[in-house]
PLY file of the C-alpha trace (Angstrom):
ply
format ascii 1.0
element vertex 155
property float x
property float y
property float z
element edge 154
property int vertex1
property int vertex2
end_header
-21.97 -17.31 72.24
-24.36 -20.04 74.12
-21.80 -21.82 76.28
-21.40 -25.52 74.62
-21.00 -27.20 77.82
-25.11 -25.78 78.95
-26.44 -27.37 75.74
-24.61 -30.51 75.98
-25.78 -31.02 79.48
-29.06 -30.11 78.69
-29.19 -32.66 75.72
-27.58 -35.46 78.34
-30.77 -34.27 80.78
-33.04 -35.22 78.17
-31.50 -38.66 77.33
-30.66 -36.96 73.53
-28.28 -39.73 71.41
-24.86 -37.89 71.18
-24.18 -39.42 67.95
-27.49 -37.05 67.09
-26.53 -33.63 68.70
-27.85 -31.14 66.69
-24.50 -29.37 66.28
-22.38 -31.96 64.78
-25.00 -33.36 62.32
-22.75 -32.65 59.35
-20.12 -34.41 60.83
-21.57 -37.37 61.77
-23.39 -37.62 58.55
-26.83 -38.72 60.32
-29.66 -39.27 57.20
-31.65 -36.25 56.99
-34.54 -35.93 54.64
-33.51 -34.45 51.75
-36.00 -31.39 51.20
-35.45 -29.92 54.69
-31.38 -31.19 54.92
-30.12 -27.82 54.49
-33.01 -26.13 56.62
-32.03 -28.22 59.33
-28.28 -27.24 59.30
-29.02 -23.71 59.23
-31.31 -23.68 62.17
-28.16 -26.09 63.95
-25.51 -23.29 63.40
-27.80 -20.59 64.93
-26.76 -19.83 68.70
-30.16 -20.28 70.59
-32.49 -23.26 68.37
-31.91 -26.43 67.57
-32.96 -29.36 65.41
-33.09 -32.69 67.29
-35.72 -34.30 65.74
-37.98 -33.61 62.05
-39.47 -34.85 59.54
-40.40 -33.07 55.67
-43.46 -35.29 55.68
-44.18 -38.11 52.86
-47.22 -39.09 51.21
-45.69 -42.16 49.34
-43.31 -44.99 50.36
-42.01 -46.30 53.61
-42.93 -43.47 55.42
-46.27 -42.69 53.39
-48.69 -40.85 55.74
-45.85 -39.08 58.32
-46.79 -35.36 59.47
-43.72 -32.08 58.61
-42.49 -31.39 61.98
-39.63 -30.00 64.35
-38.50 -30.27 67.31
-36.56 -27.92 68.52
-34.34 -26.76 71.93
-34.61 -23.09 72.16
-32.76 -20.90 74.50
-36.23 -19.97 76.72
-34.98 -16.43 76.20
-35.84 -16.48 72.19
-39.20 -18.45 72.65
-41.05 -15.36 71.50
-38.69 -14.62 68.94
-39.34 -18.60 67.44
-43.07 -18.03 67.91
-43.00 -14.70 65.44
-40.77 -16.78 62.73
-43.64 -19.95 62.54
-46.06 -17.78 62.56
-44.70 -15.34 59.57
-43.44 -18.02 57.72
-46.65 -19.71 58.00
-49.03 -20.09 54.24
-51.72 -16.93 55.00
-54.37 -18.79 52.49
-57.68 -17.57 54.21
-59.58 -20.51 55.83
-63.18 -20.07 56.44
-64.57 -22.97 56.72
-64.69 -24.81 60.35
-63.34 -26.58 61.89
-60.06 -25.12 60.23
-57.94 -28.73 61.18
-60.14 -29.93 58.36
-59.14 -28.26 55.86
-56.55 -25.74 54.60
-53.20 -25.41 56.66
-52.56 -25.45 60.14
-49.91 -26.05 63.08
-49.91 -27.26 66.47
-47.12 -26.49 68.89
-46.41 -28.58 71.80
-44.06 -28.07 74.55
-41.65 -31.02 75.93
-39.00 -31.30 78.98
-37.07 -27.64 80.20
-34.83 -26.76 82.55
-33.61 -23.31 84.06
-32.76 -22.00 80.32
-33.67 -24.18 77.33
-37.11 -25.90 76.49
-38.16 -28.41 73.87
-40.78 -26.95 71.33
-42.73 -29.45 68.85
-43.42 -28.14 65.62
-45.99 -29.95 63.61
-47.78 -29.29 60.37
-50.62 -30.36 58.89
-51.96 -29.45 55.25
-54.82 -30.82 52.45
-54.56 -30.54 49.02
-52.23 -33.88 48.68
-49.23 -33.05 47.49
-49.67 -29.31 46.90
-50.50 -28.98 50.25
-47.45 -30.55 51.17
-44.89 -28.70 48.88
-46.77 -25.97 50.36
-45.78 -26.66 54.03
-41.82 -27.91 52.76
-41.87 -24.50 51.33
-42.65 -22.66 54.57
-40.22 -24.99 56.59
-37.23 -23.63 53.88
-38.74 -19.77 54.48
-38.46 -20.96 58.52
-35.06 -22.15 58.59
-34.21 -18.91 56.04
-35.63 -16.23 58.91
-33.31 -17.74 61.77
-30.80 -15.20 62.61
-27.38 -15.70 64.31
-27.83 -13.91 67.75
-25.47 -12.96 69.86
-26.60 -14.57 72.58
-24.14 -14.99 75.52
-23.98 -16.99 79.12
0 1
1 2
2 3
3 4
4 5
5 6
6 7
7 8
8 9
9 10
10 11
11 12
12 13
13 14
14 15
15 16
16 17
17 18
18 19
19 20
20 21
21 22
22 23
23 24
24 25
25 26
26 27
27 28
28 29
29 30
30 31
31 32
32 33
33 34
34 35
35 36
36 37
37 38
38 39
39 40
40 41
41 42
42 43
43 44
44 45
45 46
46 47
47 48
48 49
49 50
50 51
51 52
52 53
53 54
54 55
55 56
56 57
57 58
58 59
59 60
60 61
61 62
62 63
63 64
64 65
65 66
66 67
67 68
68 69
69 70
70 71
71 72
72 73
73 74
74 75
75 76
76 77
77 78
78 79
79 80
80 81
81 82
82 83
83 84
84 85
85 86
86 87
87 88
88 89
89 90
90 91
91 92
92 93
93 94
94 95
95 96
96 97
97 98
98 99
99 100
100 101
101 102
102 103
103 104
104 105
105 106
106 107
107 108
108 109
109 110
110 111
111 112
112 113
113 114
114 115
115 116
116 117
117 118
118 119
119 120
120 121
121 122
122 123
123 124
124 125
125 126
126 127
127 128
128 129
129 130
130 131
131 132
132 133
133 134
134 135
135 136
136 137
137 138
138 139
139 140
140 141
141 142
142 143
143 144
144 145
145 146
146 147
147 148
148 149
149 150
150 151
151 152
152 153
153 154
């Protein structure tokens, strides 16, 4: 297992809320939205990625106009392993016209803050089509969350 005291340290690095560390979610009952809640969770109980900040996206009220996204710490040693999972869980409709952030689906991954072994990845996703579009890119953040494994990763 990931030693617990590297994670927390690295969260305390990044000036990371405790009351939000991605492991104790549940029990701290922080507001999650609702169509990626239990996506979130089972990303949090792998050994090497975590949730610390997302969104499932919203086209209507208080939110109206907000982007899907993740961001995630990863163990550094899984980053390829991460990269694989977006990109198979990914909607394969064929996109020919250009430029392809028009139209159709795409993501953009950015990276944040690391240190000697974790990294912060950003996760966004962007769709058309309205609403189908977006049940669309929900759908492929459940298939996501669904593909991450429980490593045995040890320190």
């Amino acid at each position: 297992m990931n030693n617990p005291d590297n994670l927390t340290s690295f969260l305390n690095y990044i000036d990371h809320p405790s009351k939000y560390d991605p492991r104790l979610l549940k029990k701290h009952r922080v507001k999650l939205d609702p169509k990626i809640k239990d996506s979130i969770y089972k990303i949090n109980n792998s050994d090497w990625l975590w949730t610390i900040w997302s969104c499932q996206g919203h086209l209507l009220g208080r939110e109206k106009g907000s982007i899907p996204y993740f961001t995630f710490i990863v163990d550094k040693r899984y980053l390829d392993k991460l990269f694989h999972v977006i990109h198979l869980s990914f909607p394969k409709e064929a996109n020919m016209k250009f430029p392809i952030y028009s139209n159709g689906f795409w993501y953009g991954i950015s990276q944040g803050v690391e240190d000697d072994i974790y990294c912060v990845i950003n996760w966004h996703l962007y769709f058309s089509q309205g609403k189908v579009g977006l049940d669309k890119i929900q759908k492929c953040m459940i298939q996501f969350a669904d593909s991450i494994e429980v490593l045995d990763v040890k320190k």
